[in-house]
One Martini backbone bead per residue (centre of mass of N, CA, C, O) as a GRO file, in nm:
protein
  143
    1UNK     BB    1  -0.426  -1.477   1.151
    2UNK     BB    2  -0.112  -1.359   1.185
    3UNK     BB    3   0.126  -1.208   1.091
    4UNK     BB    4   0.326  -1.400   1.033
    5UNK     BB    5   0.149  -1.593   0.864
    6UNK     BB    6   0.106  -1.396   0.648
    7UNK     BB    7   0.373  -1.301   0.563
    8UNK     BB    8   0.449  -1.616   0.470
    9UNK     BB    9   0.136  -1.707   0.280
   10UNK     BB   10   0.123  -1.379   0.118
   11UNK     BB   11   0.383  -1.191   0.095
   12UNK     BB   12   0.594  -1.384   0.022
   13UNK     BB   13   0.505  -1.503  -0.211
   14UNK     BB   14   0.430  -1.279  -0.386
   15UNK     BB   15   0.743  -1.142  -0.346
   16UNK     BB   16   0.840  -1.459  -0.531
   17UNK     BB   17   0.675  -1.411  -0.788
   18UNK     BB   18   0.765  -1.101  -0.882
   19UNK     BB   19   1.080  -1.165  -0.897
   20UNK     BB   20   1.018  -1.385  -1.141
   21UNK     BB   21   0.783  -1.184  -1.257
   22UNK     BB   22   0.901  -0.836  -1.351
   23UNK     BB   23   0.657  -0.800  -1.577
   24UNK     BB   24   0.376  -0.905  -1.379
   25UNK     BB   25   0.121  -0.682  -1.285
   26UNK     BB   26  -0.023  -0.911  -1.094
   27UNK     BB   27   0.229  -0.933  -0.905
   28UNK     BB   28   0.256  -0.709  -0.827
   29UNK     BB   29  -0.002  -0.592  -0.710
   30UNK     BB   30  -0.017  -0.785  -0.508
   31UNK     BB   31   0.226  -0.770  -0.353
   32UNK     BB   32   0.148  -0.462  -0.278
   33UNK     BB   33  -0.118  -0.520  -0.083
   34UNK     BB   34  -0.027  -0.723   0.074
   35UNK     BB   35   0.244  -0.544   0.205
   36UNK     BB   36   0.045  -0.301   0.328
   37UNK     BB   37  -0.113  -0.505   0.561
   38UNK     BB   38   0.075  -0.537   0.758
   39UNK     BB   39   0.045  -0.348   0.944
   40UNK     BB   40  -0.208  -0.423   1.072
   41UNK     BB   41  -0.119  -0.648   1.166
   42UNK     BB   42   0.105  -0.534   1.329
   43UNK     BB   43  -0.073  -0.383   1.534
   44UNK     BB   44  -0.264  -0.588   1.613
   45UNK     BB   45  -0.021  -0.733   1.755
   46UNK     BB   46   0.077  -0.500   1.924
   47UNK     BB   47  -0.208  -0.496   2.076
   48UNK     BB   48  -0.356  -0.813   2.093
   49UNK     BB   49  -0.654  -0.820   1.949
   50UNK     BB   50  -0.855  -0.607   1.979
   51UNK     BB   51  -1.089  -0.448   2.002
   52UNK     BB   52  -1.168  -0.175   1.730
   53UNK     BB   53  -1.139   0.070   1.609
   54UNK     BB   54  -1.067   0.171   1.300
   55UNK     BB   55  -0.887   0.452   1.384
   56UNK     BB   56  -0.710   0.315   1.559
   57UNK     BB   57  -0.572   0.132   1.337
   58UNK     BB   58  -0.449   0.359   1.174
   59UNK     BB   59  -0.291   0.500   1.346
   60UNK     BB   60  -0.107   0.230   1.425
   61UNK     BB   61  -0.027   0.200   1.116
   62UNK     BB   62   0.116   0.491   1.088
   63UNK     BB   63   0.331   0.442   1.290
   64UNK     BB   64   0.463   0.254   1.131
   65UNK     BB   65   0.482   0.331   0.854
   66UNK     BB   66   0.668   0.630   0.944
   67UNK     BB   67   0.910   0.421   1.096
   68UNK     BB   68   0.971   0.253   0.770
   69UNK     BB   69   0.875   0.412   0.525
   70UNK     BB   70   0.597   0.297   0.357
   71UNK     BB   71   0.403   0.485   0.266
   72UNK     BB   72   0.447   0.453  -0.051
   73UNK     BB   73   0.283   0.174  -0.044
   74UNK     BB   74   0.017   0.294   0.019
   75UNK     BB   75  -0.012   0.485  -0.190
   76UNK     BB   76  -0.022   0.302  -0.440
   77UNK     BB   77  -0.252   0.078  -0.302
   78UNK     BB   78  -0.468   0.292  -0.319
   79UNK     BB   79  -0.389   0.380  -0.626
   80UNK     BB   80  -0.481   0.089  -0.736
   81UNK     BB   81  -0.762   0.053  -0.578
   82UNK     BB   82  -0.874   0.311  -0.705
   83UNK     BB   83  -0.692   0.433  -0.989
   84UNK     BB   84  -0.719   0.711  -0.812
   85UNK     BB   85  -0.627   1.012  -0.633
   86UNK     BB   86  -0.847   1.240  -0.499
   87UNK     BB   87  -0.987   1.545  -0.416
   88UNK     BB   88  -1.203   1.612  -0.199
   89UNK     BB   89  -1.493   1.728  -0.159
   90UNK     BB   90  -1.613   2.042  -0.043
   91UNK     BB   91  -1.805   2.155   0.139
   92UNK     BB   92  -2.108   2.334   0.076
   93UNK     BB   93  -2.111   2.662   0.070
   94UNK     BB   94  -2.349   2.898   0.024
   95UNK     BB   95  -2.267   3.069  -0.237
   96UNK     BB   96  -2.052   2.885  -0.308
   97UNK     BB   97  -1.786   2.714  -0.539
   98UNK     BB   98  -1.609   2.441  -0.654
   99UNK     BB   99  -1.384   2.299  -0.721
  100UNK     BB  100  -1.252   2.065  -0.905
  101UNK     BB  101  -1.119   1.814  -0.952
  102UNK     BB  102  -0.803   1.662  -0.821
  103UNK     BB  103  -0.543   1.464  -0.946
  104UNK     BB  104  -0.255   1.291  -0.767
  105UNK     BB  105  -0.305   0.986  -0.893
  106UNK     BB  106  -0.223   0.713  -1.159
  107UNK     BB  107  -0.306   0.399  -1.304
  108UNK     BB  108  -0.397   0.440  -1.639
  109UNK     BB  109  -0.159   0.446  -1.771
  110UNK     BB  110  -0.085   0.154  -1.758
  111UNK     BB  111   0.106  -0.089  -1.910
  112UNK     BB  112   0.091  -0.443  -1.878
  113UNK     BB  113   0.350  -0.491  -2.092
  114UNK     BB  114   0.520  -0.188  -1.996
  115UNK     BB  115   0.702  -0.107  -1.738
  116UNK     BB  116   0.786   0.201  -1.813
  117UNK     BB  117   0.470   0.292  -1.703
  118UNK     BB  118   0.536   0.231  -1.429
  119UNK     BB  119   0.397   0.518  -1.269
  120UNK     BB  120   0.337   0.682  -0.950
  121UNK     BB  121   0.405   0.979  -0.843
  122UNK     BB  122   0.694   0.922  -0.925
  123UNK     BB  123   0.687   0.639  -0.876
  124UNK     BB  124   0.857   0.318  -0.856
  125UNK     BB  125   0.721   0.028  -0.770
  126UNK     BB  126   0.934  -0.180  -0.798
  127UNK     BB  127   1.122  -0.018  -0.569
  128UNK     BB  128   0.924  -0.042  -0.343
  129UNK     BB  129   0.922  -0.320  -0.319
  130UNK     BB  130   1.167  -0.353  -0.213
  131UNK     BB  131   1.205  -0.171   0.004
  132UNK     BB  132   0.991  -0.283   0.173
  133UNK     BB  133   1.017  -0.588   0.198
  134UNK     BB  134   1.322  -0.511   0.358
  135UNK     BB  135   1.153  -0.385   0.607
  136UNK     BB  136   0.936  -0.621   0.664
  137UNK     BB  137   1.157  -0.852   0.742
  138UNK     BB  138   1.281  -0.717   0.983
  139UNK     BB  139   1.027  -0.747   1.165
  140UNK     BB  140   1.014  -0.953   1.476
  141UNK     BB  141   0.722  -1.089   1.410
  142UNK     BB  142   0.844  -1.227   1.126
  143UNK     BB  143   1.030  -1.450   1.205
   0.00000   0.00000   0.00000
């Protein structure tokens, strides 16, 4: 499947049916993963589909994400997909102590069926999703 292919298949129909059912968290939860991966489908078409390491493709990846400005699309897909982001442990270097872990962001507050409850981060989900969308087809290899 191409970029274009998975756009038209998977995030487009998941993002006109959380349109129709915009209190539905499985269907943001939904939109929300599907529209993150645009990013590498389209690193992966803009470059041919060639074998490649990950961090390759993530680089590619990033450099879409902040030229179209998904990064927030990103934060809440990895947040929601994580349960929560936090700080990772720093190497344990011998006779000092570690930090406690801090969260920099979570969606265990997240009420089901309670839309006002749905914030990451500052972020309104359900803006992020519109405009993350109105950015994804706007890209001329979906069209």
């Amino acid at each position: 499947m191409d970029a274009a292919e998975f756009f038209r298949t998977v995030v487009k129909p998941n993002y006109d049916q959380f349109v129709q059912n915009p209190t539905d968290l499985r269907l943001l939860w939904n939109a929300i993963v599907s529209m993150n991966t645009v990013a590498e489908f389209l690193a992966l078409h803009r470059l041919g589909y060639p074998p490649l390491y990950r961090e390759n493709l993530n680089a590619e990846a990033k450099k879409l994400r902040d030229l179209s400005a998904l990064t927030n699309l990103k934060h809440l897909a990895e947040t929601l997909k994580h349960v929560r982001k936090t700080s990772y442990r720093p190497r344990q270097v011998i006779g000092t102590t570690s930090k406690p872990p801090s969260i920099t962001a979570t969606s265990t507050s997240f009420e089901p069926d309670n839309p006002s409850t749905w914030e990451i981060d500052g972020h309104d989900p359900v803006k992020v999703v519109h405009d993350a969308f109105a950015m994804i087809k706007a890209f001329p290899e979906l069209q």
